[in-house]
Backbone as JSON Lines, residues from 0, in Angstrom:
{"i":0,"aa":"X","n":[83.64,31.61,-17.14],"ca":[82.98,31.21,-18.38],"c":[82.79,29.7,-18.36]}
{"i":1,"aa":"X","n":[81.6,29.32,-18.57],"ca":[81.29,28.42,-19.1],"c":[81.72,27.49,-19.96]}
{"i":2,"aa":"X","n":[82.64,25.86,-19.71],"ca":[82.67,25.43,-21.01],"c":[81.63,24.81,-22.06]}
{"i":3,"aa":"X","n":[81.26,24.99,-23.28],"ca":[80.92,24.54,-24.34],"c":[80.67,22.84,-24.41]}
{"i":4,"aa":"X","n":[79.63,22.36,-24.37],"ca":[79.11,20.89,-24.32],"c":[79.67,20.92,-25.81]}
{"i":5,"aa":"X","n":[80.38,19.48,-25.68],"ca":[80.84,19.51,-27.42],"c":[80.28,19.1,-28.33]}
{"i":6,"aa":"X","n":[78.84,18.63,-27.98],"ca":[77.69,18.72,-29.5],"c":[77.25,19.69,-29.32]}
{"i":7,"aa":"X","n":[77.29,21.11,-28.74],"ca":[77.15,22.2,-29.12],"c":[77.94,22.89,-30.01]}
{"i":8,"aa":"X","n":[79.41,22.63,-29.94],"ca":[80.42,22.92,-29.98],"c":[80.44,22.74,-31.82]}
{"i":9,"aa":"X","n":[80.32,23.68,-32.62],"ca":[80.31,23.48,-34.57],"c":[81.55,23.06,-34.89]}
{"i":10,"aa":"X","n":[82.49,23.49,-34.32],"ca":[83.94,23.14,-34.58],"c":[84.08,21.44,-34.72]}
{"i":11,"aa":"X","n":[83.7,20.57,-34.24],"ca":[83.66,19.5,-33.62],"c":[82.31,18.5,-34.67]}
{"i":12,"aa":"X","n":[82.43,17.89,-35.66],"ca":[81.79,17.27,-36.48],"c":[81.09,16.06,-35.56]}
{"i":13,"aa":"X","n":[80.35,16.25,-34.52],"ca":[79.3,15.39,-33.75],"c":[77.95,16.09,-33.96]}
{"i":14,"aa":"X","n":[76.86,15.5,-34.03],"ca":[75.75,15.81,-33.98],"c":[75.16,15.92,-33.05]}
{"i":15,"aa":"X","n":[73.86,16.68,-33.57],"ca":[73.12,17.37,-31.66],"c":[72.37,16.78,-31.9]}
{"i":16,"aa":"X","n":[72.14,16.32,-30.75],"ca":[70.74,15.28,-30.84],"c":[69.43,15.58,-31.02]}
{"i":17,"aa":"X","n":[69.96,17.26,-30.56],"ca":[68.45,17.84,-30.23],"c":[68.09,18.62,-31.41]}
{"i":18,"aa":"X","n":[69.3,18.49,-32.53],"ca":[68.25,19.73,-33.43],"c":[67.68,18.95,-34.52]}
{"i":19,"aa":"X","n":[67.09,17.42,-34.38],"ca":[65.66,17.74,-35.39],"c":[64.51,17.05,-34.01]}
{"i":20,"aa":"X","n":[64.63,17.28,-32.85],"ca":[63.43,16.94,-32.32],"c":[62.13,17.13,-32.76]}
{"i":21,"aa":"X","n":[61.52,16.34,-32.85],"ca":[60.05,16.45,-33.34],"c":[59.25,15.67,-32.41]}
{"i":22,"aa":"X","n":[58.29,16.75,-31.68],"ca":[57.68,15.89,-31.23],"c":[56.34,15.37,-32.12]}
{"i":23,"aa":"X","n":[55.52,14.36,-31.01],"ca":[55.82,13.54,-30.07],"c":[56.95,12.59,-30.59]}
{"i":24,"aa":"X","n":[57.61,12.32,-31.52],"ca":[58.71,11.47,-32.02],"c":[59.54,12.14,-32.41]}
{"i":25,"aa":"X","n":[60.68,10.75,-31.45],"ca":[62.43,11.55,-31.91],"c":[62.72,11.33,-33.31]}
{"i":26,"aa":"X","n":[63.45,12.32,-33.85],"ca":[63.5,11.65,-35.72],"c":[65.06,11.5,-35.77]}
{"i":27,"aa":"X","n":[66.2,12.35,-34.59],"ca":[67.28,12.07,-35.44],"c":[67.62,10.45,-35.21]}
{"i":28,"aa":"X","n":[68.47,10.17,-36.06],"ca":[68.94,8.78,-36.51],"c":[69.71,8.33,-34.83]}
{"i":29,"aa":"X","n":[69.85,9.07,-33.68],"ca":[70.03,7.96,-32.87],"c":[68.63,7.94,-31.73]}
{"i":30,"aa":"X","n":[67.91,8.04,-32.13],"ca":[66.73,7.4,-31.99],"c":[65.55,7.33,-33.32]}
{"i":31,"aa":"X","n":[65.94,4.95,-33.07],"ca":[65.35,4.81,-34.45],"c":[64.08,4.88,-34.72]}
{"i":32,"aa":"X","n":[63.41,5.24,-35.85],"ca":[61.9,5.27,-36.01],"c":[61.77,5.23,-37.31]}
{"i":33,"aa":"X","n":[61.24,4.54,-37.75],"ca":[60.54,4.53,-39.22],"c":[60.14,5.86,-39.73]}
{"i":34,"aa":"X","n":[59.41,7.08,-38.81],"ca":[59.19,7.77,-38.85],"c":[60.59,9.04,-39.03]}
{"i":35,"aa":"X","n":[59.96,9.88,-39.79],"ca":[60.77,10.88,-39.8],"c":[60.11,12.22,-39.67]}
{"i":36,"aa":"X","n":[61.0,13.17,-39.46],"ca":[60.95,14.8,-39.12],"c":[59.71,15.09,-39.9]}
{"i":37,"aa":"X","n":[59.35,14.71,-41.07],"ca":[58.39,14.7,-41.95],"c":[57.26,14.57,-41.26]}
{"i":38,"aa":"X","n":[57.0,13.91,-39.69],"ca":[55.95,13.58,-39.27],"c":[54.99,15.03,-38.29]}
{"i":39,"aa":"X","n":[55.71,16.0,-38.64],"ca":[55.2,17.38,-38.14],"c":[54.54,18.04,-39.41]}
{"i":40,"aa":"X","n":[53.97,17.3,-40.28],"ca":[53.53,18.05,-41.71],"c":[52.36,18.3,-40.68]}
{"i":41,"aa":"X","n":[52.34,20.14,-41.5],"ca":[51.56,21.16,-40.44],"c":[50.22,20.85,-41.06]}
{"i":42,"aa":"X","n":[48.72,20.99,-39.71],"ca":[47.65,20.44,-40.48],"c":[46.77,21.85,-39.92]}
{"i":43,"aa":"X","n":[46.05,22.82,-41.03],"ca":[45.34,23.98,-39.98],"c":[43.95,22.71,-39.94]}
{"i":44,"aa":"X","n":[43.02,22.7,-39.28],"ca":[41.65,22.42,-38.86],"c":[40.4,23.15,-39.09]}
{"i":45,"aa":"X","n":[39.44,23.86,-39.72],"ca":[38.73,24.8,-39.74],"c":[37.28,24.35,-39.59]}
{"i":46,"aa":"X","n":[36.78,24.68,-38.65],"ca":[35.07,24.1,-39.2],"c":[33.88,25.32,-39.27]}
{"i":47,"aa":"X","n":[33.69,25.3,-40.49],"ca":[32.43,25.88,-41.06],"c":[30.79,25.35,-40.86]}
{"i":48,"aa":"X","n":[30.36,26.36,-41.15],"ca":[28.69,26.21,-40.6],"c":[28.81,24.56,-41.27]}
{"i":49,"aa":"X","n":[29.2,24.2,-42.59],"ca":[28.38,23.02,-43.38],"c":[29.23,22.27,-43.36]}
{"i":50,"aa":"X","n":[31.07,22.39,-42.48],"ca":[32.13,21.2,-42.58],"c":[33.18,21.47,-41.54]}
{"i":51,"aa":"X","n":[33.89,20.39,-41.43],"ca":[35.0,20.41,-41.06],"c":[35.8,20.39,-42.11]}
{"i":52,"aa":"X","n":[37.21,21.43,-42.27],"ca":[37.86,20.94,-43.22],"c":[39.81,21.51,-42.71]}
{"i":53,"aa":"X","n":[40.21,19.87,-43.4],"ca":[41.25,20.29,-42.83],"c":[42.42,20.44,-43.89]}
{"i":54,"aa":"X","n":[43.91,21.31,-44.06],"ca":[43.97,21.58,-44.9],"c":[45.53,20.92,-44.47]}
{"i":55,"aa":"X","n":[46.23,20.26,-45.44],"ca":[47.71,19.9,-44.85],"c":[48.76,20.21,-46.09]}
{"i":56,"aa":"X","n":[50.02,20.79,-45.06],"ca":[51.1,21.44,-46.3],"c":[51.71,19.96,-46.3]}
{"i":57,"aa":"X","n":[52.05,19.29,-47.68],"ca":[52.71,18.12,-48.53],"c":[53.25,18.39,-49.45]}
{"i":58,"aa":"X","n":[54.19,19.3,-49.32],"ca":[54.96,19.91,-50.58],"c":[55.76,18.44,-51.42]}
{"i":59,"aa":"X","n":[55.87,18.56,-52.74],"ca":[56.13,17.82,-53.29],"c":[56.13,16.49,-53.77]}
{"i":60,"aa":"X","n":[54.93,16.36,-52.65],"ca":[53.94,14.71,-53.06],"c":[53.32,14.7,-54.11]}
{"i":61,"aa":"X","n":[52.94,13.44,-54.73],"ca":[51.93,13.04,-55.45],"c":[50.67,12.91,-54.97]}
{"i":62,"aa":"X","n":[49.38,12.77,-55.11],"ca":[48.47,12.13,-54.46],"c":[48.27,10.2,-54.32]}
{"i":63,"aa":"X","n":[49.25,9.75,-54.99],"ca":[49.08,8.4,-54.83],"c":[50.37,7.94,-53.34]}
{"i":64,"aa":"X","n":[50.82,9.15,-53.48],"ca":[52.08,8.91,-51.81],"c":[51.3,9.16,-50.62]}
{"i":65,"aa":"X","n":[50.0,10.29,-50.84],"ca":[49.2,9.92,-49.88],"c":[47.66,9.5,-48.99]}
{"i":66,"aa":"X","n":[47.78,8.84,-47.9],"ca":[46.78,8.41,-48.07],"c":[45.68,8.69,-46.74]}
{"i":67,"aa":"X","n":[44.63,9.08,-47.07],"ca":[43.45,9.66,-46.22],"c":[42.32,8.24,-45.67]}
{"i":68,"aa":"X","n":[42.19,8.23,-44.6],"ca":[41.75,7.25,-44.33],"c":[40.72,7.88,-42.56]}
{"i":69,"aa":"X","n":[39.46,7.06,-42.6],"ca":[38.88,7.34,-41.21],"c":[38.76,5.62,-40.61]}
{"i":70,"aa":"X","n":[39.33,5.87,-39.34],"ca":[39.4,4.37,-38.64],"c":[38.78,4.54,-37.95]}
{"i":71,"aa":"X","n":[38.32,3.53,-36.88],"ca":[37.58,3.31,-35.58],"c":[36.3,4.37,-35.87]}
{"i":72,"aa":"X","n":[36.0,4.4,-36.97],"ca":[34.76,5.05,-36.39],"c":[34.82,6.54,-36.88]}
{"i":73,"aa":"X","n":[35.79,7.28,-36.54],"ca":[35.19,9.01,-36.07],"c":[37.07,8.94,-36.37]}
{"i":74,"aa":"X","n":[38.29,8.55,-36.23],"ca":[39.51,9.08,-36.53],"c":[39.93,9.32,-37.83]}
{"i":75,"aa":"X","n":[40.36,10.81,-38.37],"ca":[41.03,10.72,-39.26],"c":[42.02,10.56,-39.83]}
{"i":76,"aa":"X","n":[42.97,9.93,-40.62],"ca":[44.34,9.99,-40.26],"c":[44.13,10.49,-42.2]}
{"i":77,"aa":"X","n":[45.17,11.3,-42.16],"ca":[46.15,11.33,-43.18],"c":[48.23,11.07,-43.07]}
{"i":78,"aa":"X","n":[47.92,10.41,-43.99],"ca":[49.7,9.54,-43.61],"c":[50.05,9.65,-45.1]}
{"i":79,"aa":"X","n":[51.5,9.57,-45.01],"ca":[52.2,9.06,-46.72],"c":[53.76,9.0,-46.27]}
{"i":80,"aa":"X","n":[54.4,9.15,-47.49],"ca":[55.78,9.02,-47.54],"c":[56.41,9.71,-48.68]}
{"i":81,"aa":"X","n":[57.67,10.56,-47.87],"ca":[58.37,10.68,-49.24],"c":[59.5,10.04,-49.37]}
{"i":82,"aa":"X","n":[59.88,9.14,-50.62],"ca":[61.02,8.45,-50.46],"c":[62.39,9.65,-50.75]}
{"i":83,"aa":"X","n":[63.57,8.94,-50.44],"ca":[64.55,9.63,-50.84],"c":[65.12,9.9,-52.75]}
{"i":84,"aa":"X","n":[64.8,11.15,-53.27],"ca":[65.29,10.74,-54.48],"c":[66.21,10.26,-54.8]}
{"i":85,"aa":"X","n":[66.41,9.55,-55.99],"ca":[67.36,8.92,-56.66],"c":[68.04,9.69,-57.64]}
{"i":86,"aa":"X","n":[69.41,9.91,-57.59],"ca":[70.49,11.16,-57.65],"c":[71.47,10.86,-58.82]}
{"i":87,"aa":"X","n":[72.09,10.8,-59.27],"ca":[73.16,10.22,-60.18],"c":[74.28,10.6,-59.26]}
{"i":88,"aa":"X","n":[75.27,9.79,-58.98],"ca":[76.03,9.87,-58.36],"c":[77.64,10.47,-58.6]}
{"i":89,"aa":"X","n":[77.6,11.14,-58.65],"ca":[79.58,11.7,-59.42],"c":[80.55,11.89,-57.79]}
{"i":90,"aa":"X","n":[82.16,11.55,-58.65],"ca":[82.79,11.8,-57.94],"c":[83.79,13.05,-57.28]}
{"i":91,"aa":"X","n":[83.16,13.99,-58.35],"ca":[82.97,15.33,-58.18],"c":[81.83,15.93,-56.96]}
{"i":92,"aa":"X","n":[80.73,15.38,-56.94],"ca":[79.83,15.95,-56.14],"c":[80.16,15.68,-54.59]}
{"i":93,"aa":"X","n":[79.61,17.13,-53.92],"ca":[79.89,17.35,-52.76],"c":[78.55,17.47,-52.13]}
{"i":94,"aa":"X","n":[77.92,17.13,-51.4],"ca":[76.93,17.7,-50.59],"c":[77.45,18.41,-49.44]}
{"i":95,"aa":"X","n":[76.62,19.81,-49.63],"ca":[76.73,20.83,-48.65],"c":[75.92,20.66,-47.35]}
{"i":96,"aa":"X","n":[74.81,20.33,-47.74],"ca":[73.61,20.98,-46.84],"c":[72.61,20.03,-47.31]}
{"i":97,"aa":"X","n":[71.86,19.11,-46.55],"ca":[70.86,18.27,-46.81],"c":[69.83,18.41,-45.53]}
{"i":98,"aa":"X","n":[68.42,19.14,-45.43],"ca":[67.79,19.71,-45.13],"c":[66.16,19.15,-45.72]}
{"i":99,"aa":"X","n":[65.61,18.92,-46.61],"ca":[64.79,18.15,-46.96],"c":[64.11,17.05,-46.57]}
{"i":100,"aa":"X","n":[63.34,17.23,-45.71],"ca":[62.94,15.93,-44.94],"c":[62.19,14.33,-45.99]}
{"i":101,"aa":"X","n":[62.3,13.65,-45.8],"ca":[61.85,12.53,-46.28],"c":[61.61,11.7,-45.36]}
{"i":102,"aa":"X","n":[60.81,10.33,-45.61],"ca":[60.61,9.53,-44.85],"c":[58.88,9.39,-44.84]}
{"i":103,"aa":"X","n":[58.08,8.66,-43.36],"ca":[56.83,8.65,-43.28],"c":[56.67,9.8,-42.66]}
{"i":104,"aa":"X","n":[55.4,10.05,-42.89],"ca":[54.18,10.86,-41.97],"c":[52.98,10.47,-41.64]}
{"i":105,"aa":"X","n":[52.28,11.22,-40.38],"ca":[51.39,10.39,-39.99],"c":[50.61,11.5,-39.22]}
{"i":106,"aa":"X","n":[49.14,11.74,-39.28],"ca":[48.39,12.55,-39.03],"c":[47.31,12.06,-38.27]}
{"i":107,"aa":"X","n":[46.83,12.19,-36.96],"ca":[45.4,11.45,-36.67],"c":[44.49,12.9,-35.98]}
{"i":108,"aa":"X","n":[43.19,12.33,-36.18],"ca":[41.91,13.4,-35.79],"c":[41.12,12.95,-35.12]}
{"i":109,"aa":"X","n":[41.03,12.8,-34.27],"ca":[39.19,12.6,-33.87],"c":[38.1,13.41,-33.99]}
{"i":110,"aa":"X","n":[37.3,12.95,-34.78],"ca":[36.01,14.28,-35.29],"c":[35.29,14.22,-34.54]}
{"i":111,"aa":"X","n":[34.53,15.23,-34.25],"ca":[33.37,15.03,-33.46],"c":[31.83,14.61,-33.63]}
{"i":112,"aa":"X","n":[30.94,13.96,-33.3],"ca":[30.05,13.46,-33.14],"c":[29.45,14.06,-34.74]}
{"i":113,"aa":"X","n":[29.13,14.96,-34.83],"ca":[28.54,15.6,-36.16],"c":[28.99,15.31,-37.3]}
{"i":114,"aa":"X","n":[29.93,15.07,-37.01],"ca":[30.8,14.49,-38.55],"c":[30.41,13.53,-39.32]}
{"i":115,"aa":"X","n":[30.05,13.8,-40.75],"ca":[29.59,12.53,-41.5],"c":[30.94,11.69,-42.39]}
{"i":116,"aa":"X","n":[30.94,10.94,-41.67],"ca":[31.93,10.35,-42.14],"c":[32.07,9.26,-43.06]}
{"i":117,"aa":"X","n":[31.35,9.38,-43.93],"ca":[30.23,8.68,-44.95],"c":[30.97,8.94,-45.99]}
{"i":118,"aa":"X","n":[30.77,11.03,-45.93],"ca":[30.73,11.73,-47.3],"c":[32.07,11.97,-47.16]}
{"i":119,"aa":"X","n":[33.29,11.61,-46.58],"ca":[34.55,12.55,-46.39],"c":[35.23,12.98,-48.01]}
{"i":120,"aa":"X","n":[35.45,14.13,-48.62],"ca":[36.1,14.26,-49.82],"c":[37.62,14.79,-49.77]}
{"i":121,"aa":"X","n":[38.87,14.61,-50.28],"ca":[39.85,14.83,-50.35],"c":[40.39,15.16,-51.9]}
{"i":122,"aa":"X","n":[41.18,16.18,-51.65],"ca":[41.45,16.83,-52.95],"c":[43.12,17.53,-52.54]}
{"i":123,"aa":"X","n":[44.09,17.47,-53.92],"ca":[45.23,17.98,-53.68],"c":[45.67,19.0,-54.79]}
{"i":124,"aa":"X","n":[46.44,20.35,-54.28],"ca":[46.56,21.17,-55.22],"c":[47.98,22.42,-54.5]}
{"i":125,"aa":"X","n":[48.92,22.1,-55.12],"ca":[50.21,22.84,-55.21],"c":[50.59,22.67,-53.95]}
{"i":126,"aa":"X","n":[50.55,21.56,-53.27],"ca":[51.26,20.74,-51.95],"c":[50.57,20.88,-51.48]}
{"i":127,"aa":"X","n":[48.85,21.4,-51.31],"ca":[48.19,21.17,-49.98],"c":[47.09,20.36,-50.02]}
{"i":128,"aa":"X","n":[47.12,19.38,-49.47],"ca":[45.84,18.48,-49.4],"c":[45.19,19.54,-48.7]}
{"i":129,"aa":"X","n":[43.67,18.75,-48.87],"ca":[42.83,19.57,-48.37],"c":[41.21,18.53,-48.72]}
{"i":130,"aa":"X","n":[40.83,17.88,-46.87],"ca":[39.83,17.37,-46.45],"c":[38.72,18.3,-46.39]}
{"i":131,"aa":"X","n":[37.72,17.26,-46.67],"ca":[36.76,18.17,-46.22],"c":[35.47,17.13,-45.57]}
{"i":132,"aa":"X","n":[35.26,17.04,-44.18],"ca":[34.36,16.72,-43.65],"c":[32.85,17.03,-43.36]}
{"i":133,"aa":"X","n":[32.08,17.17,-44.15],"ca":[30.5,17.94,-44.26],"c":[30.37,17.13,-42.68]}
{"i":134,"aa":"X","n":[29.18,18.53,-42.33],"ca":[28.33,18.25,-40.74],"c":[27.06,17.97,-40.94]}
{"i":135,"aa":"X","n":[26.75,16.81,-39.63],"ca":[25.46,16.78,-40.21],"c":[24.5,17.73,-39.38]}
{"i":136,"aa":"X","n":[23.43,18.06,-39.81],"ca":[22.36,19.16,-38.72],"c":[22.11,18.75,-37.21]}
{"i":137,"aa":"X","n":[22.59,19.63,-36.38],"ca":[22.4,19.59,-35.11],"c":[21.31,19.56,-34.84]}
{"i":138,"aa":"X","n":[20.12,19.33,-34.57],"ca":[18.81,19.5,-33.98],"c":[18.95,20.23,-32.44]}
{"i":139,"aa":"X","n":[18.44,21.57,-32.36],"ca":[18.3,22.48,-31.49],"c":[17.19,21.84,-30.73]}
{"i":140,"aa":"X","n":[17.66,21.78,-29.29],"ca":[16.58,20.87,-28.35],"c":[15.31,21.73,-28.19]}
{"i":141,"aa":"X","n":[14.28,21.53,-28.02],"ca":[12.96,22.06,-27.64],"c":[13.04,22.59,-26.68]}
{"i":142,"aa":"X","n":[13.04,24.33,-26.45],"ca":[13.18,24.78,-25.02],"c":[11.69,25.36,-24.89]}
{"i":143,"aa":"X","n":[11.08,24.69,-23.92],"ca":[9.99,25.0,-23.11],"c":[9.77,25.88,-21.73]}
{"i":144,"aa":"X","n":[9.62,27.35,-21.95],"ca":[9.36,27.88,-20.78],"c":[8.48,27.22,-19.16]}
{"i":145,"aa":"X","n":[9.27,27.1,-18.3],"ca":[8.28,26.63,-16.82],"c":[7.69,27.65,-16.76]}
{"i":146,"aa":"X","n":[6.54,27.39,-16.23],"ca":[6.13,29.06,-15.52],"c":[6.19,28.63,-14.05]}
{"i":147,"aa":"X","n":[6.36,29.4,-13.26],"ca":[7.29,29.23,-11.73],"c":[6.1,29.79,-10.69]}
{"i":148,"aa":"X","n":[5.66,28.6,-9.68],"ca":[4.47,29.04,-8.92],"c":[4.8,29.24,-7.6]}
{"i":149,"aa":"X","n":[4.18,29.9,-7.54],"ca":[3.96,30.31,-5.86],"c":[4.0,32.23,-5.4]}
């Protein structure tokens, strides 16, 4: 049998390093980052005949925590923060279980060429933002039959 690595090991009050990996960024606290676990807020992508639209779970934000922005051109980012609430403190209270991510997040897109990024609209409703990128009309190239000699 195998012995037990002792941050595997529950008996043993050390932390695993590995259980809030997030990629591409490490979030637990011994690797530092401004960023936190928060930075995996899930984003679906959908594009319709007349948009791109993308929809992101932000449970318990405000809309002034976050913020939608297109850089360089054609990137979208949606980013925010949740701070840590502010608790009343007793000397009775125990924390069990703290699980709630807080901290920044940070979202980037590159749209594609069609994208008007002019009109982008953003709207929030029971934690899900939700972008919406209108397309502009593709122009279907002129296909001209050869007729083939010989």
């Amino acid at each position: 049998m195998w012995p037990i690595p002792q941050f595997l090991n529950r008996r043993y009050n050390v932390p695993d390093p590995f259980s809030e990996l997030d990629m591409p960024q490490f979030s637990h606290s011994i690797f530092p980052s401004k960023t936190s676990s928060f930075t995996a807020a899930k984003v679906d992508w959908r594009e319709t005949q007349n948009a791109h639209v993308f929809k992101a779970d932000v449970p318990g934000l405000k809309k002034e925590e976050v913020k939608v922005e297109i850089e360089e051109g054609r990137v979208l980012q949606i980013s925010g923060e949740r701070s840590q609430e502010q608790e009343e403190k007793s000397d009775t209270d125990t924390w069990h279980q703290v699980e709630r991510s807080r901290g920044r997040f940070s979202r980037r897109f590159t749209l594609p060429e069609n994208a008007k990024v002019e009109e982008v609209k953003a709207a929030m409703e029971n934690g899900v933002l939700t972008v919406t990128v209108p397309k502009e009309e593709v122009k279907k190239p002129d296909v001209r039959a050869i007729q083939i000699s010989g």
